[in-house]
C-alpha positions in Angstrom: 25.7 83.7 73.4 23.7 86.8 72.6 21.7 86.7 68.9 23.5 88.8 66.2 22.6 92.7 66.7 20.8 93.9 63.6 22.6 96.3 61.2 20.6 99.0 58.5 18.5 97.4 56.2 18.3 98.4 52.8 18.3 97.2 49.4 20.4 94.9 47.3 21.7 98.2 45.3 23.0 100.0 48.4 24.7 96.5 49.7 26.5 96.0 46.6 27.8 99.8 47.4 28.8 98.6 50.5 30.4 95.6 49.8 32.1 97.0 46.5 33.8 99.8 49.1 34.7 96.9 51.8 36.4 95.0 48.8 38.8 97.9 48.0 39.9 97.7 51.7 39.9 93.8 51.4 42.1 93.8 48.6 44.3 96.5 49.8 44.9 94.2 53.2 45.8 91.3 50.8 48.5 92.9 48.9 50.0 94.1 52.1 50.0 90.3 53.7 51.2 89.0 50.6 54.1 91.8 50.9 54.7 91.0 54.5 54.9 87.0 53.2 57.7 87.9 51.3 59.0 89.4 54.1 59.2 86.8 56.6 60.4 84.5 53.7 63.3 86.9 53.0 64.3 86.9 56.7 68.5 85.6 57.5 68.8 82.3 58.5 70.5 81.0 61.8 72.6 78.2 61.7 70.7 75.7 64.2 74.3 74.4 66.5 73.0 72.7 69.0 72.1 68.6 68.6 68.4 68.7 69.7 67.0 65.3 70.5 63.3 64.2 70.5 61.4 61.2 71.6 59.2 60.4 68.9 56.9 57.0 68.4 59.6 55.7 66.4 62.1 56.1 69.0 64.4 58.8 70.0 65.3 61.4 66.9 67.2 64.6 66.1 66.0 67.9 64.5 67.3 66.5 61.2 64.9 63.5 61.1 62.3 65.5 62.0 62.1 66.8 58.7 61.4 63.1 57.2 63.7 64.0 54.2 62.1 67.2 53.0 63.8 70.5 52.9 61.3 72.6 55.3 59.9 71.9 58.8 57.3 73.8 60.4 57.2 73.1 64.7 54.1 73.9 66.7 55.5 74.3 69.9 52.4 72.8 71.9 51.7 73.9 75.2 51.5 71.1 77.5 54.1 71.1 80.3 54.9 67.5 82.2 52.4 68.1 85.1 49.3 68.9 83.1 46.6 65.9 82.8 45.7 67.2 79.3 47.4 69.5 76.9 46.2 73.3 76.4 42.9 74.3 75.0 43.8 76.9 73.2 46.8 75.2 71.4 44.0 72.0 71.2 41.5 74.7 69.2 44.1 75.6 66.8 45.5 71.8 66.6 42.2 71.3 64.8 42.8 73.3 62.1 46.2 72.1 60.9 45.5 68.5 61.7 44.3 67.6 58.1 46.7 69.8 56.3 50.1 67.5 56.7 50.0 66.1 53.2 49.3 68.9 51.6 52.6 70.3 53.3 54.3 67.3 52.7 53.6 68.0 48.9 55.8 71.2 49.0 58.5 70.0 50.6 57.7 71.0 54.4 56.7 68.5 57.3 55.0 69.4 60.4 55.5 68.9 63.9 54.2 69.6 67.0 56.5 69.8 70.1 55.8 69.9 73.7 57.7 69.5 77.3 55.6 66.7 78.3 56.7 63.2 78.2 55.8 61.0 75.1 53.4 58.7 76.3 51.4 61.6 77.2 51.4 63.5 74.1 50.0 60.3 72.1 47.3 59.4 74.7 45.5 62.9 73.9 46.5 63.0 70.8 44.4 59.1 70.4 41.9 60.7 72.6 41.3 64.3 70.3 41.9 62.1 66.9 44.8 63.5 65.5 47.0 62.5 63.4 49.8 65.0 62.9 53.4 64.1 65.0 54.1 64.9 67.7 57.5 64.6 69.7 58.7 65.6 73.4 61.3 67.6 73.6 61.2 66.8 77.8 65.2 65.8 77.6 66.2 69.0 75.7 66.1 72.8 75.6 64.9 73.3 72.5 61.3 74.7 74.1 63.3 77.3 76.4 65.9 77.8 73.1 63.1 78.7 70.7 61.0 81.2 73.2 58.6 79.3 74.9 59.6 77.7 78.1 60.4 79.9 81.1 61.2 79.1 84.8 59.2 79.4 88.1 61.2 82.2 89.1 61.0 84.2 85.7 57.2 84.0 85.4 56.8 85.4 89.3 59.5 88.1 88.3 56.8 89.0 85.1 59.7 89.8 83.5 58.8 90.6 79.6 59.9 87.0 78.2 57.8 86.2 75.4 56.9 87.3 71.9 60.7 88.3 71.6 61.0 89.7 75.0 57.5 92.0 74.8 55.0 91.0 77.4 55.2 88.6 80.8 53.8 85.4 80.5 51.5 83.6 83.1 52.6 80.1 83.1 56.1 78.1 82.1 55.3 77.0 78.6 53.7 79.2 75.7 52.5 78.5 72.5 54.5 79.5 69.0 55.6 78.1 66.1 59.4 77.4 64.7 60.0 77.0 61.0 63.9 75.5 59.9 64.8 75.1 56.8 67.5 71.8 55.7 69.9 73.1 52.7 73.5 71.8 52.0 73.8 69.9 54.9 73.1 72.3 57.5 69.8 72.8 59.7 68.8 76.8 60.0 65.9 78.6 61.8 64.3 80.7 59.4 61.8 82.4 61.1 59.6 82.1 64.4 55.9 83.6 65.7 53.8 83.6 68.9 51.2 85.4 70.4 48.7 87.0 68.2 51.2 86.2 65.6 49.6 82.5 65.9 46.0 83.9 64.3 46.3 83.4 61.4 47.0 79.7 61.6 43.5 78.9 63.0 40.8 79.0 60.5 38.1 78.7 63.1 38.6 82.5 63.7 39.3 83.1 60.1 35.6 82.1 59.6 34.7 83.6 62.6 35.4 86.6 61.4 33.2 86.9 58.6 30.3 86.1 61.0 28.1 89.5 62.3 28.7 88.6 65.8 32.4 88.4 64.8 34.3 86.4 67.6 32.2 87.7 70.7 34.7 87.6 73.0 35.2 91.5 74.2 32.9 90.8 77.2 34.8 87.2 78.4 37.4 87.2 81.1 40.3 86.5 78.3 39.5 86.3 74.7 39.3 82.1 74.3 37.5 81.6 77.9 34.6 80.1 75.8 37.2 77.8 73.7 36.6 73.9 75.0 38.6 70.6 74.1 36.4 70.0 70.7 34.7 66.3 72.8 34.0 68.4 75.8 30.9 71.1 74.3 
């Protein structure tokens, strides 16, 4: 990792300038997110048909339970399909950042999940071994993962067909990263709204901080942007 370039120097005067002009962009970009928020939040709602089942720590569970009687459910859909001896990296590096945040969901009404292909006994072994404490169910005996955009066959990902992101670019291997949310009102389960891709950035506050950093990510001259990103015991 190269040292930060230098920028101009100059006085505290001429920074304030600089900054004050960068705020009016900053603030600008904030009231359009908070206008896209509202947005996604006044997206239609699917009924959710289909009885998905789960194998959880507590034993098997549907999509219903996996709300734990609140009205909102988030689902990290976790890349880590049945043959891998550890689950993804990437989805590991953002896994970090929500880890700590489940009771302050729980405290407005939403659990979170994450959900991956792999068999059970898998999922909580690395999760033990990376010290998380969020759920985290198989969905290995349904098709929720394929359902909800991020599980694909052999013969799909050699066709590089565009399958994911809502049917915009190929993908390299059989399960993807994303995340679900389903809302639980009047008795019915309903999918209010679902991301992937860099649609996922936001949720990582590693590259949030990143960001504000003069080197910035420094990823433009990698292989792929996260070829630096390790399991968090492994650097």
């Amino acid at each position: 990792m190269t040292k930060p370039a230098i920028r101009p120097i100059v006085n505290h005067a001429q920074w304030r300038s600089a900054r004050s002009e960068l705020l009016a962009k900053e603030k600008q970009l904030t009231a359009a997110r908070e206008a896209l928020a509202q947005a996604r939040r006044a997206l239609p709602w699917v009924r959710v048909e289909k009885d998905y089942r789960f194998a959880t720590s507590a034993g098997e569970a549907s999509l219903r339970e996996l709300f734990a009687g609140r009205g909102q459910l988030i689902v990290y859909h976790f890349m880590y399909p049945a043959d891998w001896s550890a689950g993804c990296k990437s989805c590991s590096f953002w896994a970090d950042g929500y880890n700590g945040i489940v009771p302050h969901l729980a405290a407005r009404d939403t659990s979170l999940v994450a959900v991956s292909i792999a068999p059970l006994a898998k999922l909580l072994a690395f999760r033990a071994r990376m010290g998380w404490s969020f759920e985290w169910v198989s969905s290995a005996q349904s098709d929720f993962n394929r359902d909800f955009g991020v599980s694909f066959t052999d013969e799909e990902i050699a066709s590089r067909a565009l399958l994911y992101n809502f049917g915009t670019q190929p993908f390299g291997v059989t399960e993807a990263p994303g995340i679900s949310v389903f809302a639980h009102a009047d008795g019915e389960i309903y999918h209010t709204y679902s991301g992937y891709s860099r649609g996922l950035d936001w949720l990582n506050p590693a590259y949030q901080l990143l960001d504000l950093v003069p080197n910035g990510r420094a990823e433009a001259d990698l292989p792929y942007s996260m070829a630096w990103v390790k399991l968090h015991d492994e650097y």
